[in-house]
C-alpha positions as CSV (number, residue, x, y, z in Angstrom):
1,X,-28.3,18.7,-8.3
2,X,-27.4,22.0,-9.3
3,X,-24.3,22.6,-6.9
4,X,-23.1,18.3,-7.7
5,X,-20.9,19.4,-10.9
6,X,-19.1,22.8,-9.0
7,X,-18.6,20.5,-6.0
8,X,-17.2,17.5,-7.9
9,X,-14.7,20.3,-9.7
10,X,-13.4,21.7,-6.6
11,X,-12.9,18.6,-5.1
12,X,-11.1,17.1,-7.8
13,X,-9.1,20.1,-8.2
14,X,-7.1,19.3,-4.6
15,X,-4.6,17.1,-6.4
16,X,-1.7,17.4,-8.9
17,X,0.0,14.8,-10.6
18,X,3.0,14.2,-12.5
19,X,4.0,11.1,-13.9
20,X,5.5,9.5,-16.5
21,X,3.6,6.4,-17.8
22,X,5.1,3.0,-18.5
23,X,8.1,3.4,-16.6
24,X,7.5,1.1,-13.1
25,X,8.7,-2.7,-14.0
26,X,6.2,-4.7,-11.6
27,X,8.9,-7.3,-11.2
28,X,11.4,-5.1,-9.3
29,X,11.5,-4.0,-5.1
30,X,10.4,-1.0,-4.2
31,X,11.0,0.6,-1.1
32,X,8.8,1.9,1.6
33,X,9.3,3.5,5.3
34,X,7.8,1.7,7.8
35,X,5.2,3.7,10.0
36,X,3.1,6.0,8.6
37,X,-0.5,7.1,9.0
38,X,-3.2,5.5,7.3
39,X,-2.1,6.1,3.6
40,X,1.0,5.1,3.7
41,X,-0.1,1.4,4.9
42,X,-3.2,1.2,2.7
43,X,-0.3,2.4,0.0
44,X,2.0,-0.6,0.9
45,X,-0.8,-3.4,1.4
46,X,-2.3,-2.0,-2.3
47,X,1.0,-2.7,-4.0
48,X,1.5,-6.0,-2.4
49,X,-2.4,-7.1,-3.4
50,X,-1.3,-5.8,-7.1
51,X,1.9,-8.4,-6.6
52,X,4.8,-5.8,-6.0
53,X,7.7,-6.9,-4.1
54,X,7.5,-4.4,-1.3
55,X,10.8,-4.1,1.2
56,X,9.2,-2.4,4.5
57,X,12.0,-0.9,7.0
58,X,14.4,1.7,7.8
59,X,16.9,3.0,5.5
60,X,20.3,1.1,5.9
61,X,24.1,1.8,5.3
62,X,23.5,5.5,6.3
63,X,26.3,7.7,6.6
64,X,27.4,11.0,8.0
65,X,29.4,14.3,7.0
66,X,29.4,17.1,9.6
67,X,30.0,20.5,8.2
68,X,29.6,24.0,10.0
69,X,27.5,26.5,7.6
70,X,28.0,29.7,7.3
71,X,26.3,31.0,10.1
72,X,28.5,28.4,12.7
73,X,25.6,26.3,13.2
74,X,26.8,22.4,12.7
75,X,24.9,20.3,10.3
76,X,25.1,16.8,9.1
77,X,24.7,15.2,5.6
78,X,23.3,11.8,5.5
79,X,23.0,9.7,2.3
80,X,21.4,6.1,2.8
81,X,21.5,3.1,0.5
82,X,18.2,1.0,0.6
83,X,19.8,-2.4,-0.6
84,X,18.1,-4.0,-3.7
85,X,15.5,-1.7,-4.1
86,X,14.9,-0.5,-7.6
87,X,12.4,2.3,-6.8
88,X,11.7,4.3,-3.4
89,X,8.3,5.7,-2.7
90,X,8.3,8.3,-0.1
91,X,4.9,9.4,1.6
92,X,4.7,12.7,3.4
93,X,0.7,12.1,4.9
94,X,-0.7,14.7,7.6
95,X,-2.9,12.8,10.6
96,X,-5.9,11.9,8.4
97,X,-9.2,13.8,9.5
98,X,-12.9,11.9,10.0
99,X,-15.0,13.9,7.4
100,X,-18.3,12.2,7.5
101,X,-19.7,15.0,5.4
102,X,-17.3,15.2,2.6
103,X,-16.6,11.5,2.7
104,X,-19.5,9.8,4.3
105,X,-19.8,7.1,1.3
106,X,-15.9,7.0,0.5
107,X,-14.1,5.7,3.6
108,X,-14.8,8.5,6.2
109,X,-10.9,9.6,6.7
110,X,-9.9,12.8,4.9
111,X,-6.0,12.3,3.5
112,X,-3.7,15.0,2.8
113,X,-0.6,14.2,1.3
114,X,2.7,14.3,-1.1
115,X,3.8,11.2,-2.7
116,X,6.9,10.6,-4.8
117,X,8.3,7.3,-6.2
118,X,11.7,7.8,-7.7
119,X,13.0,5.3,-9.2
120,X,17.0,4.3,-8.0
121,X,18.5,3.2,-11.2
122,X,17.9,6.5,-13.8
123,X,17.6,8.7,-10.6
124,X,14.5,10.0,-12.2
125,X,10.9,10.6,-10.5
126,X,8.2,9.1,-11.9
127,X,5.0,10.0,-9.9
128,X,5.2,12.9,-7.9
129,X,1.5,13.6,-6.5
130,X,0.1,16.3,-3.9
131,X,-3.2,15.8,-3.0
132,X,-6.3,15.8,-0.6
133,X,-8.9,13.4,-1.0
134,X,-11.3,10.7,0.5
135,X,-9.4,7.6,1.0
136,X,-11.1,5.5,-1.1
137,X,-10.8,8.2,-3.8
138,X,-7.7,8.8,-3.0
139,X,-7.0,4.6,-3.5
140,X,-9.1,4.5,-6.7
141,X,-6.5,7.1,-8.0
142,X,-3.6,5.5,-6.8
143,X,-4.9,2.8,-8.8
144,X,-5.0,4.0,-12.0
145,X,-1.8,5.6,-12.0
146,X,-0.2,2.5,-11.3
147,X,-1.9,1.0,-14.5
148,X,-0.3,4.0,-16.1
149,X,3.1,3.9,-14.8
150,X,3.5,0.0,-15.1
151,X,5.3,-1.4,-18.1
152,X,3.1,-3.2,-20.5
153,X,4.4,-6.6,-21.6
154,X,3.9,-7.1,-24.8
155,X,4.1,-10.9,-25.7
């Protein structure tokens, strides 16, 4: 029992949040890419059990600039509208890893990951988190900074 408390430290120290709390309104559409490894659809089936309007696709109404940099390679600029959504969560997710040691009572898979939800009206970013964790850890989490970022009704 000695080594629990300097494991539970290091493994808690693999992530870093930023958010700012009661600023996701429940009632709007967010926006999520389809695909993804295993976060990013545990992500998008966890905000549609907590009664988010989730819009699932591709990015629409993209369009192109080409430009030639300095070095005379050709680039292109794309900006894309994603209709009515009111916030965008992107997911940047590594293939998950089966760690029965580190995670043999919390879901097996190992995530490593970036998340950001921005949110389209203020252009501002409310979560932006980098992490490793179990996945049901790493679910758990994602669940109480939801409860932080939604807006509290007050009645």
């Amino acid at each position: 029992m000695r080594y629990a408390l300097p494991l539970f430290l290091f493994l808690s120290a693999c992530n870093s949040v930023y958010l700012k709390p009661e600023t996701l309104d429940k009632t709007d559409v967010i926006y999520v890419d389809r695909g993804g490894y295993q976060m990013q659809h545990a992500i998008k089936q966890k905000l549609e059990e907590r009664g988010y309007n989730v819009t699932v696709g591709y990015k629409k109404s993209s369009t192109g600039t080409t430009y030639i940099s300095s070095d005379d390679v050709e680039s292109i600029i794309s900006a894309s509208d994603v209709g009515r959504a009111r916030y965008i969560i992107q997911i940047s997710e590594k293939s998950p890893r089966f760690a029965p040691i580190w995670c043999v009572f919390n879901g097996f898979w190992w995530w490593r990951f970036n998340i950001s939800i921005a949110d389209n009206k203020t252009g501002q970013e409310i979560l932006g988190w980098s992490g490793r964790a179990c996945q049901n850890s790493s679910l758990r989490m994602l669940d109480n900074m939801l409860d932080q970022l939604e807006i509290k009704k007050t009645e």
